[in-house]
C-alpha positions in Angstrom: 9.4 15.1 -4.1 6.9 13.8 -1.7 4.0 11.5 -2.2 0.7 12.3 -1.5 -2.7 9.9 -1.3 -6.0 11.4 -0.6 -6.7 12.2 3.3 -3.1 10.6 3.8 -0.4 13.1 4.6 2.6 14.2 2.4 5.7 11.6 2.7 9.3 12.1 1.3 11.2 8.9 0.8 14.5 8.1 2.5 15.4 6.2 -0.5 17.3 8.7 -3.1 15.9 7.4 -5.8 12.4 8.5 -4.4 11.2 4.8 -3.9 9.6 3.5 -0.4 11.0 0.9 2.0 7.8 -1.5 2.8 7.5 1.0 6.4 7.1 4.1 4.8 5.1 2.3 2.2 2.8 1.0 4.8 2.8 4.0 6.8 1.5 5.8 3.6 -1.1 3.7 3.1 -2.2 3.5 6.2 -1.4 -0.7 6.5 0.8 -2.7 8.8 4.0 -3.8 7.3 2.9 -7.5 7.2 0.0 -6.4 5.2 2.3 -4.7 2.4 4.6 -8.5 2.6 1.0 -10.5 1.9 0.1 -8.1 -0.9 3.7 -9.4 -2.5 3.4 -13.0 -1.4 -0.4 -12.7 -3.3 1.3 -10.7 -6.2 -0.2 -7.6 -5.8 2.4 -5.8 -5.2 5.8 -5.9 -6.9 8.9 -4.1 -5.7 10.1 -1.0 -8.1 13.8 -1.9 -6.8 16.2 -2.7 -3.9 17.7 -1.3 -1.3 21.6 -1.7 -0.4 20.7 -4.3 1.8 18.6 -6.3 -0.9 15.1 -5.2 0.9 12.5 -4.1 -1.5 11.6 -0.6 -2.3 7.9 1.0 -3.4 6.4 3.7 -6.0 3.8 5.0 -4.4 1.7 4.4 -7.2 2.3 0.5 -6.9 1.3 0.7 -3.3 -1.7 2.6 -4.3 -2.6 0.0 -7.2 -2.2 -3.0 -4.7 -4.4 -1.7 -1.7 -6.9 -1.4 -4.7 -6.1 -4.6 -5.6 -6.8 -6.2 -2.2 -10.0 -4.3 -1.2 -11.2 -5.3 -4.7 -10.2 -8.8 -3.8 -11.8 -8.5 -0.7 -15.3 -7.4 -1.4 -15.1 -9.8 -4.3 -14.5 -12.9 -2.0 -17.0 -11.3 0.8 -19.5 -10.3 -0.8 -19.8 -7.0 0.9 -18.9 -3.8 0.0 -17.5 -1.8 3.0 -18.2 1.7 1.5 -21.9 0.1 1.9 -21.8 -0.4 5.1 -20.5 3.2 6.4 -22.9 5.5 8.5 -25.1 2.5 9.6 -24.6 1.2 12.9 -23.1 -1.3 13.8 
């Protein structure tokens, strides 16, 4: 089955088990993969599992849950709410 966030296209994991290596995790959500490593070094994101290799693999539901996390973090340490901000100019 794929995985599908709003606007975001459909993505079918590599992974047999249906869970996302941290590139097609941050492809999903639209993020570099350094950004997906920071959410776990900040605990926002947790892996569902390993690879063969030992590299850690995504739900897309957890990914989804931690870019929540971090824009909620983010507007909370700013101040400002990006969604505020759209259709002004800049």
């Amino acid at each position: 089955g794929g995985f599908r966030f709003p606007g975001a296209v459909t993505m079918i994991a590599a992974d047999p088990s249906g869970l996302l290596t941290t590139a097609e995790a941050a492809r999903l959500a639209g993020v570099a993969r350094s950004t997906l490593r920071d959410w776990r070094r900040k605990g926002y994101l947790a892996p569902q599992g390993l690879d063969a290799l030992g590299y850690p693999l995504h739900s897309a539901e957890a990914v989804r849950a931690a870019e929540l996390k971090a824009q909620a973090k983010g507007i909370q340490a700013s101040g400002i709410d990006p969604r505020q901000l759209r259709g002004r100019a800049a």
